[in-house]
Residue, then its C-alpha position, 0 to 999 in steps of 0.5 A: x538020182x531019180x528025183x533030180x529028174x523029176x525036177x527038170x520035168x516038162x508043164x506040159x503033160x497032156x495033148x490039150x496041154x500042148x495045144x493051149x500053150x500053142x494058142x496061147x503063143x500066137x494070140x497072146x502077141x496079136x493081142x498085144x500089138x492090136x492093144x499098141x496099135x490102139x494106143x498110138x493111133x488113140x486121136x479121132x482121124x477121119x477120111x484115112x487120116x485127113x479133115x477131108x471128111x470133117x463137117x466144116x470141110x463138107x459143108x465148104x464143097x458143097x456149098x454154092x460157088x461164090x455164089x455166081x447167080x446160082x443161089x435166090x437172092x433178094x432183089x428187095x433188100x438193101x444193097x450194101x456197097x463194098x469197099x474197094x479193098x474188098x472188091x479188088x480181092x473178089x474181083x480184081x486181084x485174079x489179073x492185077x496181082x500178077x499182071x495177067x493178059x497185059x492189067x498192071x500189076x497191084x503196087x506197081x508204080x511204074x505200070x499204073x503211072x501211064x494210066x493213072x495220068x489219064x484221069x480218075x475217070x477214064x480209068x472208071x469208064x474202062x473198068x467199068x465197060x472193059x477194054x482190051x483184054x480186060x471184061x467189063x466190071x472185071x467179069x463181075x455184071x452184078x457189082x455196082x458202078x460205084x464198087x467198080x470206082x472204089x476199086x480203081x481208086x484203092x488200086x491206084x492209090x496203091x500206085x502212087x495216086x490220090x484218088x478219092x473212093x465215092x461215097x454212096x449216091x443220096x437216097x431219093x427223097x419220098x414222093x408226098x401223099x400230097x404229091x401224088x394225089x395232086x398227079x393227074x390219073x392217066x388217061x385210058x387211052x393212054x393205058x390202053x395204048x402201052x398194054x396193046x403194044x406189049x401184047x403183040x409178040x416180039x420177033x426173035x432177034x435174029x444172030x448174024x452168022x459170025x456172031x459167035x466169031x464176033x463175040x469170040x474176038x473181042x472178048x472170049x479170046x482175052x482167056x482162050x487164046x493163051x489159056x489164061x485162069x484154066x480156060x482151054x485153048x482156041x483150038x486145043x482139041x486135047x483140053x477142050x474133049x472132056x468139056x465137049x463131052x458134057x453136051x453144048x448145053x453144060x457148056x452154054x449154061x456154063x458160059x451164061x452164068x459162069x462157073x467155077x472149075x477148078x482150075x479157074x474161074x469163068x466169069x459169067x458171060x466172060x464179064x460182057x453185056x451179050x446176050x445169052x443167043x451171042x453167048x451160045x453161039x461163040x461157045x459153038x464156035x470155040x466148040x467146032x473149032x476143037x473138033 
């Protein structure tokens, strides 16, 4: 009788016996589950599960914007024109694909037939030095007259016309050795003349008191009246508080040279030929009318 006691005996025997079985019962399972966690979640992630923190991503935000006359760029090198499908997506596709501030929606044949019977060249001189609500070169200075023709074609066409894109003006032909040993030196009177001149200072232009006001009705307000690519409101003290914040002169830079929010697009002088005095001045109109 005493053996089959014997045989339902307890391991355990001793204190530390019963301390190790009690440690061994707690960090047995952690261990396991670190073990499954490790398993399931094996692939490499980074930035808490997201590509935020990839090298392709980083290198996408800090890169210049669309390269708005931030970055050096050659004036020496060879400009390649482009296309009218590629100048529509960078510059024109913002307003014409869905009709915005009143420009005729891309493919829509009702909306351009008007315009298109004004002729091929009108429509040019329009895109070209802007109407309307519409900036000059669709806020773009730095493209080409040409870039601008090949745009209104390819949209036009998509509307029914048959314009033809231009073709690259001819390059000039070089000036002979021959040529410019036969032209005669300039006198230095002559060169005298032109370098006295541009050494006399030249008096600042002096702005009229509404000239921001000006600026403001015939250009800015295409966006700020009705808010139009994540501008703020005329007006708007709300949207316009934290860019008041930033100092005028953020802003004024902003405005010269353009800038990409994100929200929106501001074209770099709102795509007008103003000076960069006009500019400011309509900034701080906006800006004292959101105070």
């Amino acid at each position: 009788m005493s053996d089959s006691h014997d045989d339902h005996s307890s391991g355990i025997k001793t204190p530390k016996q019963l301390i190790a079985a009690v440690v061994a019962g707690f960090i047995v399972p952690i261990i396991g589950i670190v073990l499954l966690v490790q398993y399931v979640s094996n692939a490499d992630k980074v930035g808490d599960g997201s590509e935020a923190l990839t090298p392709q991503a980083i290198s996408a935000r800090i890169k210049p914007v669309a390269d708005e006359g931030f970055t050096f760029k050659d004036v020496n090198a060879i400009k390649v024109l482009q296309s009218g499908e590629t100048v529509y997506k960078a510059a024109c596709m913002a307003c014409h694909a869905a009709g915005v501030a009143g420009s005729p929606k891309f493919g829509d044949t009702a909306a351009w037939s008007a315009r298109i019977a004004q002729g091929y060249d009108t429509l040019v001189l329009h895109a070209v030095n802007g109407i309307r609500g519409m900036p000059a070169k669709g806020g773009n200075p730095d493209l080409d007259n040409i870039e601008v023709a090949r745009a209104v074609a390819y949209m036009a066409n998509q509307a029914g016309a048959k314009f033809k894109e231009p073709d690259a003006p001819a390059a000039a032909p070089a000036a002979t050795p021959a040529a410019d040993a036969a032209a005669p030196a300039p006198a230095p009177a002559a060169m005298a003349a032109p370098a006295a001149a541009s050494a006399a200072p030249a008096e600042p232009v002096k702005l009229a008191a509404d000239a921001g006001k000006k600026l403001y009705d015939s250009v800015c307000m295409a966006c700020h009246t009705a808010g139009i690519a994540g501008a703020p409101k005329f007006g708007d003290k709300l949207a316009w508080a934290e860019r008041i914040k930033q100092g005028p002169a953020t802003l004024h830079e902003h405005a010269i040279k353009g800038y990409q929010g994100k929200a929106g697009m501001m074209p770099a002088k709102g795509g007008s030929s103003a000076s960069d005095d006009e500019v400011k001045a309509a900034v701080d109109y906006m800006i004292a009318a959101a105070k």
